[in-house]
VEXRONU-446800 format. One record per atom (N, C-alpha, C, O, CB): y, x, z; residue in three letters. Coordinates in pm, whole numbers, padded with zeros to 5 digits, always signed. Glycine has a CB too. Layout:
N
YXZALA;...
//
This chain:
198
-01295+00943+01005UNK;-01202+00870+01085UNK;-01256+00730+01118UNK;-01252+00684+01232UNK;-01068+00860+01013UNK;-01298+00677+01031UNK;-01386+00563+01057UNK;-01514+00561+01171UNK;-01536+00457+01233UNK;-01443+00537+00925UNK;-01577+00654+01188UNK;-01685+00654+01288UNK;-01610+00701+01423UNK;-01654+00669+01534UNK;-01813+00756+01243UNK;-01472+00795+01402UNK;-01414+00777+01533UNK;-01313+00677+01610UNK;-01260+00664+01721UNK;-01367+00873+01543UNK;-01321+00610+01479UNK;-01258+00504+01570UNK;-01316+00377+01603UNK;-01252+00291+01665UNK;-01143+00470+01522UNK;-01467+00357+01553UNK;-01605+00317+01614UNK;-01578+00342+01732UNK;-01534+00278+01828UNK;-01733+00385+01570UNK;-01618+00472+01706UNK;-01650+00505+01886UNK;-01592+00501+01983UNK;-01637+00467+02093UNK;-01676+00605+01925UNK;-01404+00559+01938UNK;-01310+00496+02017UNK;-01297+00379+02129UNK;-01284+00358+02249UNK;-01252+00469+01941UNK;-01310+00303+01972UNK;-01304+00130+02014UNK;-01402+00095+02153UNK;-01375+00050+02264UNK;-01380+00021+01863UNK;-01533+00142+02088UNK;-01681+00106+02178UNK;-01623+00182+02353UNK;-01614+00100+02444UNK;-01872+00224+02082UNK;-01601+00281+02374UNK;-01544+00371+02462UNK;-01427+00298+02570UNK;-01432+00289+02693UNK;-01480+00486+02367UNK;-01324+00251+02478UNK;-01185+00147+02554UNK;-01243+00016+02561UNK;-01196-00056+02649UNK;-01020+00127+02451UNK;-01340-00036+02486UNK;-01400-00171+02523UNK;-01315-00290+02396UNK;-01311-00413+02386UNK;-01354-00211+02722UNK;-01265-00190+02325UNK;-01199-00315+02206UNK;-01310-00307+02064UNK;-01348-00199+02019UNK;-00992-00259+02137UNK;-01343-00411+02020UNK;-01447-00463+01884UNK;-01373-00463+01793UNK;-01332-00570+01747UNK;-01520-00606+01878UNK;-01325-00312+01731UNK;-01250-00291+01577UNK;-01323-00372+01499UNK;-01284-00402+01387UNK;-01249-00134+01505UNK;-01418-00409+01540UNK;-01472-00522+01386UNK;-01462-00697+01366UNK;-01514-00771+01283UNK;-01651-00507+01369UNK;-01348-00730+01511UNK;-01399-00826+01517UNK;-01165-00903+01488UNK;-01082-00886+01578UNK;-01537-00839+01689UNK;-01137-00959+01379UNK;-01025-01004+01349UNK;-01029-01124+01337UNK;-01041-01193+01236UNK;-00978-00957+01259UNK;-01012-01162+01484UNK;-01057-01372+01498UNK;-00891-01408+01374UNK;-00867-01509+01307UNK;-01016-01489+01786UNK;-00829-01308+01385UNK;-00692-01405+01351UNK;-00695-01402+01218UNK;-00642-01490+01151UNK;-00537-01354+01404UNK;-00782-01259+01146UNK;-00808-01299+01004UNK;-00885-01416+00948UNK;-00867-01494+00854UNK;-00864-01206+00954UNK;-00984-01395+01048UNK;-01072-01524+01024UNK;-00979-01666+01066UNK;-00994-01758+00987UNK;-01224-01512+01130UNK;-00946-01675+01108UNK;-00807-01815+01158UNK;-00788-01808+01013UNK;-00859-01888+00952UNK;-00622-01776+01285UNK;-00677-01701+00907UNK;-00632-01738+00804UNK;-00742-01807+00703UNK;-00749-01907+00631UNK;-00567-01630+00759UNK;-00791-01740+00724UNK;-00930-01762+00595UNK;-01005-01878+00591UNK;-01077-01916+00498UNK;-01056-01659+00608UNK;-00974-01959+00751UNK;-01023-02079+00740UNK;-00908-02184+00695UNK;-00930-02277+00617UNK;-01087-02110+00868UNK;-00845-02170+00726UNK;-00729-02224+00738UNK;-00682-02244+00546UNK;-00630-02340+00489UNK;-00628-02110+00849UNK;-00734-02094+00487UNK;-00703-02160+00351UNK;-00840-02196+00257UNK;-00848-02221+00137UNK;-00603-02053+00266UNK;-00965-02184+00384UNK;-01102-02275+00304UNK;-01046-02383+00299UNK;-01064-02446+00194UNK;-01257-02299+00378UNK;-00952-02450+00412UNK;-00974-02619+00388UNK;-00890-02685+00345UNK;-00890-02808+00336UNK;-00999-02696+00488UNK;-00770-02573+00299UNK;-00683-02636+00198UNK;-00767-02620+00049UNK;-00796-02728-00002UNK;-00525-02556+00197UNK;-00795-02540+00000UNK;-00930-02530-00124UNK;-01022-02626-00129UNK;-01047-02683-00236UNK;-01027-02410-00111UNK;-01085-02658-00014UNK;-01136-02796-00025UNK;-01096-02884-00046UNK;-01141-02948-00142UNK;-01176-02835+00040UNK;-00992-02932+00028UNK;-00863-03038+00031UNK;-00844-03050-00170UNK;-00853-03153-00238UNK;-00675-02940+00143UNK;-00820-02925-00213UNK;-00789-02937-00360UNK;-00908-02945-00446UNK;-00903-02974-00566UNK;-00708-02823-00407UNK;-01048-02908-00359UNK;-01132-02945-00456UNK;-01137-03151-00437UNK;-01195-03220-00520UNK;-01298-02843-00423UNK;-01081-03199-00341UNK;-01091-03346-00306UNK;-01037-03418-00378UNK;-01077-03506-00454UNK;-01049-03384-00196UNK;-00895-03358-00345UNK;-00766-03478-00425UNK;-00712-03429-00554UNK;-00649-03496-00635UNK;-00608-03501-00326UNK;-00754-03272-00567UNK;-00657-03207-00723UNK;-00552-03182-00641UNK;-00481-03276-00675UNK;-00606-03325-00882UNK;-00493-03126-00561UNK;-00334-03135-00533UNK;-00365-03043-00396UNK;-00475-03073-00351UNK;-00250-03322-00507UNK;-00312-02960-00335UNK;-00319-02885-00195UNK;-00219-02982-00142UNK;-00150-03043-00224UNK;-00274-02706-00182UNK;-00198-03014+00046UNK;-00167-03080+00107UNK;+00000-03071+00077UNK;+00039-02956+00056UNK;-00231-03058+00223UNK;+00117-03191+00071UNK;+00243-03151+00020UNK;+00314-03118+00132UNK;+00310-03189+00233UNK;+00311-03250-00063UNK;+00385-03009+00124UNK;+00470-02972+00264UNK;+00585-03051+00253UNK;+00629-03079+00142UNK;+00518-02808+00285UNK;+00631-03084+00342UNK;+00803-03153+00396UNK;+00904-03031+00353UNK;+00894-02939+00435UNK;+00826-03185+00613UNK;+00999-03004+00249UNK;+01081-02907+00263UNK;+01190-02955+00377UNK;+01195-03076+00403UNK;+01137-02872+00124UNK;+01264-02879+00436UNK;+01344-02856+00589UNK;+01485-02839+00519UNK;+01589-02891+00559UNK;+01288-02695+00702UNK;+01473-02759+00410UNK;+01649-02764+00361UNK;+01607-02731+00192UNK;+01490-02727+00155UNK;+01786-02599+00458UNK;+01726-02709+00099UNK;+01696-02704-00033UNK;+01853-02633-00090UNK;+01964-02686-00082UNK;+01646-02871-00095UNK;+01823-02522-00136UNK;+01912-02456-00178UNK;+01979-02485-00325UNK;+01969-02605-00352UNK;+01863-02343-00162UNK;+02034-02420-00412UNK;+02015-02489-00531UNK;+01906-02408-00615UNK;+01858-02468-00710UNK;+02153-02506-00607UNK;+01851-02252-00585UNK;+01723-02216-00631UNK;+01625-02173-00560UNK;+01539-02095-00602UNK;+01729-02138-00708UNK;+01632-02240-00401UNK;+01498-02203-00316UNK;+01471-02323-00285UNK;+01525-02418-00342UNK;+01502-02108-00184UNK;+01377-02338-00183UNK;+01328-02477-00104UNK;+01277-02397+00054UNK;+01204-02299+00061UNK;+01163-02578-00208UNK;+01335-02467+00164UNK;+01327-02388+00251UNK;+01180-02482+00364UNK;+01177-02603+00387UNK;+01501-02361+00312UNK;+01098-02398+00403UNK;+01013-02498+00493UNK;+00985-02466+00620UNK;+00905-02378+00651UNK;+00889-02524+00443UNK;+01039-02526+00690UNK;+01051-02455+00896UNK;+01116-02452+00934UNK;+01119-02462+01057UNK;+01035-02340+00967UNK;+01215-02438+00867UNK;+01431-02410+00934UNK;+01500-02500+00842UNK;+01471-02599+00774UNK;+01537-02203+00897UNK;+01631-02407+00873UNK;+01770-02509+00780UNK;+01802-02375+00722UNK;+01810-02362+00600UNK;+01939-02610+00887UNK;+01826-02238+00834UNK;+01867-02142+00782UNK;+01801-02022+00759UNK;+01746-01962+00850UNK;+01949-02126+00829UNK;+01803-01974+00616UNK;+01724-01831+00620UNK;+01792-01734+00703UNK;+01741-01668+00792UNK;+01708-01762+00476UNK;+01914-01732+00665UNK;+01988-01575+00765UNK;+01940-01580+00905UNK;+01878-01491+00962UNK;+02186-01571+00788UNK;+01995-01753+00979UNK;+02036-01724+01089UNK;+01872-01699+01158UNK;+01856-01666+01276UNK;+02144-01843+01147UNK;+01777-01718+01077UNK;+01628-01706+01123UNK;+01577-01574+01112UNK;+01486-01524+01179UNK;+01534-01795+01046UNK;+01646-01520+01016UNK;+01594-01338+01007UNK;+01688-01268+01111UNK;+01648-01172+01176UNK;+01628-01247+00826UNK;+01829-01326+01125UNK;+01946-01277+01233UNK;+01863-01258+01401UNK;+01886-01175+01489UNK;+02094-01428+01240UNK;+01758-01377+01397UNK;+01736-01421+01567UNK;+01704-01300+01609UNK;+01727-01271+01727UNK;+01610-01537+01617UNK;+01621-01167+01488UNK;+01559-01029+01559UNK;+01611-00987+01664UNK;+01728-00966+01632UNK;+01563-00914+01485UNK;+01596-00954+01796UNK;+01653-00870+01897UNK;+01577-00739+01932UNK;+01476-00705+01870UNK;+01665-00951+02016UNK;+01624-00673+02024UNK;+01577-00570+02066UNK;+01383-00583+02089UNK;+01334-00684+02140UNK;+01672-00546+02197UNK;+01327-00506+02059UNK;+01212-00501+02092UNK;+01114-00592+01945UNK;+00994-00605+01925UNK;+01214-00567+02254UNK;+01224-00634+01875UNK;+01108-00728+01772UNK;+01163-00632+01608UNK;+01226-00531+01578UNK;+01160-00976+01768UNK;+01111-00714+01558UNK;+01065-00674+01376UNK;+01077-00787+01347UNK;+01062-00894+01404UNK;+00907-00611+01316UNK;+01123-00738+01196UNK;+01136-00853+01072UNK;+01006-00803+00961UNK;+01007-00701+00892UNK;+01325-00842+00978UNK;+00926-00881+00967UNK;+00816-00871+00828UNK;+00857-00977+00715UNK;+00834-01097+00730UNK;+00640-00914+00875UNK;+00921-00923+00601UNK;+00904-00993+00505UNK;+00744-01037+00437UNK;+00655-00995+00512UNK;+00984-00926+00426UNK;+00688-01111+00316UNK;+00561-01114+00354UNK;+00617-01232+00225UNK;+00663-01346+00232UNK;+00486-01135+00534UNK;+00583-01128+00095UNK;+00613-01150-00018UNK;+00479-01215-00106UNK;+00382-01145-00136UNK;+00672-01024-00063UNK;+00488-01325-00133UNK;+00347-01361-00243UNK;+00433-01409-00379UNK;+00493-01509-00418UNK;+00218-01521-00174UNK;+00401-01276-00424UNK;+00412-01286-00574UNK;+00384-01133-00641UNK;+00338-01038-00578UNK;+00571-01346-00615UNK;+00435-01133-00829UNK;+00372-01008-00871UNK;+00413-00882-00767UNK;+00495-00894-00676UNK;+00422-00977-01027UNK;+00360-00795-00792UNK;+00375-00661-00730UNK;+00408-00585-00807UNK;+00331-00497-00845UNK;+00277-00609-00673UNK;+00535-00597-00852UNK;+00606-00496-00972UNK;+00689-00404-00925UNK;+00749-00449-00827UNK;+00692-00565-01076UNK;+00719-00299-00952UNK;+00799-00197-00893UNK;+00922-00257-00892UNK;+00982-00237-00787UNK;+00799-00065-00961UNK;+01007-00353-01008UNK;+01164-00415-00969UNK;+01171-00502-00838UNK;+01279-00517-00782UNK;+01222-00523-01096UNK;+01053-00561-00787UNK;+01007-00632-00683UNK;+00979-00575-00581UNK;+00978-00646-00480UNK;+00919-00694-00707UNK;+00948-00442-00566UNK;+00944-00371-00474UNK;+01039-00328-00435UNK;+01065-00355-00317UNK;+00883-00302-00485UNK;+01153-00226-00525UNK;+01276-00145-00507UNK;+01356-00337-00403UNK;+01410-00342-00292UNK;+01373-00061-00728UNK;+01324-00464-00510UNK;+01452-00571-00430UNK;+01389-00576-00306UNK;+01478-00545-00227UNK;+01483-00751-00495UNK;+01259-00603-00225UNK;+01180-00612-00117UNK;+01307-00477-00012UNK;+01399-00496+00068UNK;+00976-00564-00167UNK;+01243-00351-00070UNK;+01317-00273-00026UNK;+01426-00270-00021UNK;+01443-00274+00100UNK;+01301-00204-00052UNK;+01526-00265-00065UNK;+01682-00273-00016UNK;+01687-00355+00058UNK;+01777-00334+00139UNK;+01788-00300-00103UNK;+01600-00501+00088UNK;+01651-00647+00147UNK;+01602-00565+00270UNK;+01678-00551+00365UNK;+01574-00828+00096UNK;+01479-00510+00272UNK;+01438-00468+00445UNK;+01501-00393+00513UNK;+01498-00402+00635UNK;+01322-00406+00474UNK;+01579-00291+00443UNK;+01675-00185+00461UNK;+01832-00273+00506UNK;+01913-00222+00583UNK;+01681-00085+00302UNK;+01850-00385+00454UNK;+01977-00422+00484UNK;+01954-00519+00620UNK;+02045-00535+00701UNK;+02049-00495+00352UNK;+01840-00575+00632UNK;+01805-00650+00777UNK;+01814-00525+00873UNK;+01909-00500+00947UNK;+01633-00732+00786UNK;+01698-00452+00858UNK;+01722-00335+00966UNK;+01842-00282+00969UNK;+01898-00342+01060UNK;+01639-00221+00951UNK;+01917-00205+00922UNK;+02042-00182+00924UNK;+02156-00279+01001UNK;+02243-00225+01070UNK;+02062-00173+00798UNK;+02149-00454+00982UNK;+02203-00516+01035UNK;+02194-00554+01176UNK;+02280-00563+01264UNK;+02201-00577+00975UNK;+02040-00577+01174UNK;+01991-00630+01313UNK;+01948-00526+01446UNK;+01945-00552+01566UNK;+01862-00713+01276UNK;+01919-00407+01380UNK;+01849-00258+01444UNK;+01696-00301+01477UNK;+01642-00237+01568UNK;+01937-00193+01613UNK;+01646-00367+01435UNK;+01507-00409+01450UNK;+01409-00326+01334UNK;+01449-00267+01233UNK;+01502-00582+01430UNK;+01284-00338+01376UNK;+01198-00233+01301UNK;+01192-00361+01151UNK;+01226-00479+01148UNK;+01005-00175+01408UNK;+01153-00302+01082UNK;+01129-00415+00962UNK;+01011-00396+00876UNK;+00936-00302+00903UNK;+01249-00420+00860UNK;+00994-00448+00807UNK;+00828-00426+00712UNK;+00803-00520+00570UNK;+00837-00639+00568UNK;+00678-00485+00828UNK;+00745-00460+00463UNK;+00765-00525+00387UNK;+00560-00543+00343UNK;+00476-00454+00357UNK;+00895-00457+00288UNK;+00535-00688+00291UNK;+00376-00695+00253UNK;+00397-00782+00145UNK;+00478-00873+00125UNK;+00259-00758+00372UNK;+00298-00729+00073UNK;+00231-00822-00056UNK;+00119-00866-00011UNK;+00022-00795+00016UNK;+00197-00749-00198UNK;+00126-01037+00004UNK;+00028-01129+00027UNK;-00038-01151-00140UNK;+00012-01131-00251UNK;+00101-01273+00107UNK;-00178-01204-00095UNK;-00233-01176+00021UNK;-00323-01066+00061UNK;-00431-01077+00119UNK;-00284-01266+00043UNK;-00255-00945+00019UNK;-00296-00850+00051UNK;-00271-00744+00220UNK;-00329-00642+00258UNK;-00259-00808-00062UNK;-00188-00807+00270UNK;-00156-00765+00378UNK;-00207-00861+00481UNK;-00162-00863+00596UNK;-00025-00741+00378UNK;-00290-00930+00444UNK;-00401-01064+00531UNK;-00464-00969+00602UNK;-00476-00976+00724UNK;-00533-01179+00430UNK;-00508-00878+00535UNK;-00696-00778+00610UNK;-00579-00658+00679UNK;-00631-00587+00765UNK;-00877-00659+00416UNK;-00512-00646+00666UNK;-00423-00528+00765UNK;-00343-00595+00859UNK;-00395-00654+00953UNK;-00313-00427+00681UNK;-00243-00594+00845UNK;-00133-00627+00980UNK;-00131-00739+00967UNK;-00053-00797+01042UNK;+00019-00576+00993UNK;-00215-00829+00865UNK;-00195-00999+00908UNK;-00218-01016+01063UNK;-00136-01068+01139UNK;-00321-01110+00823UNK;-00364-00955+01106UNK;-00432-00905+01228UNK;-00345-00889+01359UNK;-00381-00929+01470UNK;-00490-00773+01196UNK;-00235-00830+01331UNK;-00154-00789+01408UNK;-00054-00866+01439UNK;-00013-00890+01552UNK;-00120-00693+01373UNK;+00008-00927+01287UNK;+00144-01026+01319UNK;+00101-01165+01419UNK;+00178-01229+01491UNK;+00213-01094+01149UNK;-00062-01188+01396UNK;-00128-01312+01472UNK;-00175-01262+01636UNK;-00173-01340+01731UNK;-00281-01367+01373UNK;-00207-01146+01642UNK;-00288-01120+01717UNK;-00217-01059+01830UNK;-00240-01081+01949UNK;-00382-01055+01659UNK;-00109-00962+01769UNK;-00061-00895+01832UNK;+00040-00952+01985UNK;+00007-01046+02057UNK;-00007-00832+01730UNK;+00155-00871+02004UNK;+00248-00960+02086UNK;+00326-01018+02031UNK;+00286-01035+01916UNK;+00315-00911+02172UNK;+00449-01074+02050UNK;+00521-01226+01983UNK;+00651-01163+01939UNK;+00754-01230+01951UNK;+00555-01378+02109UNK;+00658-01030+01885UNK;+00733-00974+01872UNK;+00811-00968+01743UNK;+00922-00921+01718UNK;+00691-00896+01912UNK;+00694-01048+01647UNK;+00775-01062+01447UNK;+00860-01179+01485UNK;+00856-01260+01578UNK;+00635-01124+01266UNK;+00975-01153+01335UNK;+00999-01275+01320UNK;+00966-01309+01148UNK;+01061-01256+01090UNK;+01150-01298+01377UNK;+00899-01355+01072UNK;+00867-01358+00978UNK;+00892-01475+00865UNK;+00885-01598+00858UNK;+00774-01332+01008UNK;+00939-01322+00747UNK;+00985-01445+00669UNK;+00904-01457+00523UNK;+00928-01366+00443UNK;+01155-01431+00642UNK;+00819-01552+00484UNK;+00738-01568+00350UNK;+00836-01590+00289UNK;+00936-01646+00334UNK;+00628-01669+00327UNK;+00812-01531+00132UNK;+00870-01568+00003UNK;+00740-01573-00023UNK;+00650-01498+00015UNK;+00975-01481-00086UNK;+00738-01719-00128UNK;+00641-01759-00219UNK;+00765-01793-00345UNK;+00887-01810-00337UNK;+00530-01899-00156UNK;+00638-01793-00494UNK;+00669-01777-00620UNK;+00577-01873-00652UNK;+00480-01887-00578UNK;+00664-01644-00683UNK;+00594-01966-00785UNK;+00545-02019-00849UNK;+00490-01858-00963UNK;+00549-01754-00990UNK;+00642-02149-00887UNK;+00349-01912-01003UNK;+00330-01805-01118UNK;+00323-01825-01229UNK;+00290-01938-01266UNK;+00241-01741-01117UNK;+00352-01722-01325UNK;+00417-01741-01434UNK;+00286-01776-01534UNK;+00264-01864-01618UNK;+00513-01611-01469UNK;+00215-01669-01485UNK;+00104-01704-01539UNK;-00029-01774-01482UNK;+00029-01803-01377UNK;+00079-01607-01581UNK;-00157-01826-01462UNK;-00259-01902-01403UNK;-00386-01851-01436UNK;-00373-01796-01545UNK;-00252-02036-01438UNK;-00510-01839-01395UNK;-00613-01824-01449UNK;-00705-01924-01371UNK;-00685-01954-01253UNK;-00646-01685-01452UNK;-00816-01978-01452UNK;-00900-02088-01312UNK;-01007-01948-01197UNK;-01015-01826-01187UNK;-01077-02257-01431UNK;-01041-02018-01162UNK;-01114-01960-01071UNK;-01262-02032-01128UNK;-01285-02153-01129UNK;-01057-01989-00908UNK;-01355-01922-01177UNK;-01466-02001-01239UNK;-01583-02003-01161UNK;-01645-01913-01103UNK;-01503-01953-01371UNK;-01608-02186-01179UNK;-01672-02247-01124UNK;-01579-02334-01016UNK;-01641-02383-00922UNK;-01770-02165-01086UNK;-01483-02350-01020UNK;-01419-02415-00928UNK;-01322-02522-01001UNK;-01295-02497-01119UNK;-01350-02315-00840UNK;-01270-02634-00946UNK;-01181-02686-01021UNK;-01025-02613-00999UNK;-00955-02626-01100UNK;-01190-02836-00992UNK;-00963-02543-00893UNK;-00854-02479-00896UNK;-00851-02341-00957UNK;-00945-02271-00992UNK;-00814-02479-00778UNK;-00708-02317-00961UNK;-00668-02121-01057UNK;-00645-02076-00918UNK;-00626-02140-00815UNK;-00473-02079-01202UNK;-00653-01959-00941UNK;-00561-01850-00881UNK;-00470-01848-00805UNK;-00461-01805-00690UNK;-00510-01798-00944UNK;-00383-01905-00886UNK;-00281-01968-00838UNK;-00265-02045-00684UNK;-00217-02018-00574UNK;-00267-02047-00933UNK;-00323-02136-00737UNK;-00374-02230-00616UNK;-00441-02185-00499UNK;-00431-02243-00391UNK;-00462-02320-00661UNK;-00521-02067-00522UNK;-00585-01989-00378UNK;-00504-01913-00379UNK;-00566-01830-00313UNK;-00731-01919-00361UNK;-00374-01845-00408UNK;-00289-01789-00384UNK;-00180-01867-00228UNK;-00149-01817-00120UNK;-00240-01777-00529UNK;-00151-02004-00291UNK;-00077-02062-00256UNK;-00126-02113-00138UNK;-00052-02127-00040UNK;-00037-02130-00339UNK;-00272-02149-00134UNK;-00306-02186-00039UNK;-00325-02123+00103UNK;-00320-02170+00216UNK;-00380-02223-00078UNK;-00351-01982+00047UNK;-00383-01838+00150UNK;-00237-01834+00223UNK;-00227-01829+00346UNK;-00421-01655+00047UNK;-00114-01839+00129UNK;+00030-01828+00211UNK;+00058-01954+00339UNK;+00075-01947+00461UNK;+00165-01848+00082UNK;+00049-02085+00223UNK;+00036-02164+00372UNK;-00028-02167+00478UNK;+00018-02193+00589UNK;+00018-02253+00371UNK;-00190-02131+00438UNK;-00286-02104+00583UNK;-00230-02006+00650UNK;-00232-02023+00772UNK;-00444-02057+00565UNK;-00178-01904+00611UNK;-00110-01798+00688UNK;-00006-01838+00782UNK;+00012-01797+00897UNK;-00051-01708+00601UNK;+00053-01919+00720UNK;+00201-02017+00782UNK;+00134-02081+00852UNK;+00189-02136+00947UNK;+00305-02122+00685UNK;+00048-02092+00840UNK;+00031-02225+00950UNK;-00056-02197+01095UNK;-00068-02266+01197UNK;-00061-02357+00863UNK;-00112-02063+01057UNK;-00196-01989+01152UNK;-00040-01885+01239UNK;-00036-01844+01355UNK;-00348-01875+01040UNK;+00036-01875+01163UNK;+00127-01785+01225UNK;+00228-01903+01340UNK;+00263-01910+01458UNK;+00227-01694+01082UNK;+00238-01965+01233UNK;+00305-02133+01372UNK;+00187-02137+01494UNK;+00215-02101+01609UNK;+00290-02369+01268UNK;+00071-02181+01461UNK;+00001-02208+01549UNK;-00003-02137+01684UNK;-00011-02187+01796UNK;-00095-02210+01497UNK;+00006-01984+01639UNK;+00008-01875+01718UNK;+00166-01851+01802UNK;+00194-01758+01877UNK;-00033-01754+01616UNK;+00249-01961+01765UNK;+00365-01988+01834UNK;+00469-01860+01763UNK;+00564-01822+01831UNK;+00334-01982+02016UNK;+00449-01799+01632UNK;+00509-01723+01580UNK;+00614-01765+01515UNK;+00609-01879+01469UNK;+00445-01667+01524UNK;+00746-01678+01494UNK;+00867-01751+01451UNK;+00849-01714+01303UNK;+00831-01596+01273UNK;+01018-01704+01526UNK;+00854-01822+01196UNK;+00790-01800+01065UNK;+00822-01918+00969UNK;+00807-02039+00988UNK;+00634-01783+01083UNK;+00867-01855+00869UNK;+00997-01916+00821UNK;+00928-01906+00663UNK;+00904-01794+00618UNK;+01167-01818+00861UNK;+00889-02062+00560UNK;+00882-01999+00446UNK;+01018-02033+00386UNK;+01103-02105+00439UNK;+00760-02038+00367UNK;+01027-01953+00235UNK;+01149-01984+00149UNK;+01063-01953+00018UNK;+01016-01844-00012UNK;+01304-01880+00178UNK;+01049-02107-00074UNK;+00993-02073-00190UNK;+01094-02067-00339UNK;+01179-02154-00355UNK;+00880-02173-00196UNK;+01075-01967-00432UNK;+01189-01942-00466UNK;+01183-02060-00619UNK;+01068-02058-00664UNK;+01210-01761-00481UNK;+01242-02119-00670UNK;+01294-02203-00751UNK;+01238-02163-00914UNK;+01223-02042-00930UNK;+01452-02197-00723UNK;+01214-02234-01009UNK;+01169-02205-01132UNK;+01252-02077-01223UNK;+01205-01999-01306UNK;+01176-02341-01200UNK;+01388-02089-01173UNK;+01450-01978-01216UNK;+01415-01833-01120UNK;+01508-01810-01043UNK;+01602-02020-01217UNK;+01335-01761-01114UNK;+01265-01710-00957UNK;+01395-01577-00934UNK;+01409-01545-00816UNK;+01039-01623-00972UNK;+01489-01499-01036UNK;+01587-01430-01017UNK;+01689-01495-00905UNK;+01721-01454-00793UNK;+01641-01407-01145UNK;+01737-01643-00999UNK;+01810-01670-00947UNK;+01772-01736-00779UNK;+01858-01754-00693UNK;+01864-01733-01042UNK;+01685-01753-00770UNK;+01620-01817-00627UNK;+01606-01661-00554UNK;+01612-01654-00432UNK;+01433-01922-00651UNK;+01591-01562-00622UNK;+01576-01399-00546UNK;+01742-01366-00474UNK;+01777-01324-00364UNK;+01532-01245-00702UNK;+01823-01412-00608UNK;+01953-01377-00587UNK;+01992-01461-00453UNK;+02052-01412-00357UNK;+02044-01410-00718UNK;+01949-01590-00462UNK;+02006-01655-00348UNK;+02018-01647-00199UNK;+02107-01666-00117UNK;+01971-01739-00356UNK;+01859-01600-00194UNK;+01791-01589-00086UNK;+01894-01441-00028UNK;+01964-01425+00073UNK;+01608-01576-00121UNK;+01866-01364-00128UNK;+01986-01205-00073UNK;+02099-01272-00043UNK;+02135-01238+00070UNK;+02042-01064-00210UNK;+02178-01357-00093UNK;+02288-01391-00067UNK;+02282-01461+00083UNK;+02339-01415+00182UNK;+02333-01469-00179UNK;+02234-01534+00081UNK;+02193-01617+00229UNK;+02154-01519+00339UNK;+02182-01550+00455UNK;+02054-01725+00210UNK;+02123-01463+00327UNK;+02065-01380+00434UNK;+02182-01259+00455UNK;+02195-01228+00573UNK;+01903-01318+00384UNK;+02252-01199+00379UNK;+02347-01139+00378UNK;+02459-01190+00444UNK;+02536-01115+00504UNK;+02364-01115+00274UNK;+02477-01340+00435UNK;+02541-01405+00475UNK;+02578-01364+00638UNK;+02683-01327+00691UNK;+02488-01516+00438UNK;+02434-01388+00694UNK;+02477-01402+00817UNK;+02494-01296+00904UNK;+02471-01315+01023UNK;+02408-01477+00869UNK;+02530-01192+00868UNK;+02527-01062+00883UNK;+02738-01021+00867UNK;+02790-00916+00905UNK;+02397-00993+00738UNK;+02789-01106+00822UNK;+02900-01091+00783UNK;+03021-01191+00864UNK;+03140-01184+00831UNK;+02882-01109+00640UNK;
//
């Protein structure tokens, strides 16, 4: 399947090998990594609103920003944190209750693993997402050796370059980072967004 869709590509005149918008992210979180190899600290974002267990950055409202979906668009959630099956089943019901509400297609990704697949697409494609990041503080850290930052930190940094490559691209993209208590910042966020649906 891979060599036919080489050839495909070569045939319609499109370069399956060539993902300027992945590469956009990837730069985008070299120079926040740099930035933290400079000062110790990645660049501080302005939060936009503050819940009592999220922090919101881009809007005021989560609902009424996942609500805007209309005909012809999708909601990508675009989750950075563990990838645990209780995290999956909540991902799932939340995408199931947007679609259901809005009739829009919906999608759920674990960053930053969904960077090298449909990141490609949400940047590249037509202007059709409306996207919403959840970021997590992690519970746990490891450094990254040879570097002065963890894991962590190129975690965090990959989500904002993403955010910021997805703005750039004039994409509607919304983060919500969830609070030290991360249930109760999970709970909230369902609640808020449920909200506007009602």
């Amino acid at each position: 399947w891979e060599f036919a869709t080489a050839v495909t590509g070569a045939i319609i005149g499109i370069d399956q090998f060539d993902q300027p918008d992945v590469e956009a992210s990837k730069l985008a979180t070299r120079e926040l990594t740099d930035e933290y190899e400079k000062t110790g600290a990645l660049p501080e974002e302005t939060p936009t609103a503050r819940g009592e267990n999220l922090t919101i950055f881009g809007g005021q409202d989560v609902g009424a920003h996942v609500a805007q979906a209309g005909p012809g668009d999708y909601v990508a959630l675009l989750f950075y944190g563990p990838r645990t099956d209780e995290r999956r089943e909540q991902l799932t019901e939340l995408r199931t209750r947007i679609r259901d509400a809005t009739r829009a297609a919906t999608c759920v990704g674990f960053g930053p693993r969904f960077l090298h697949s449909t990141g490609q697409a949400y940047k590249g494609g037509p202007n059709s997402g409306v996207f919403l990041q959840i970021t997590q503080d992690d519970a746990a850290d490891l450094d990254v050796p040879g570097q002065s930052y963890t894991f962590g930190v190129v975690k965090a940094a990959q989500a904002q370059g993403d955010l910021s490559v997805l703005r750039e691209r004039g994409r509607r993209a919304l983060r919500v980072h969830l609070g030290p208590d991360v249930e109760a910042g999970w709970d909230e966020l369902v609640k808020t967004i449920e909200g506007a649906f009602h």
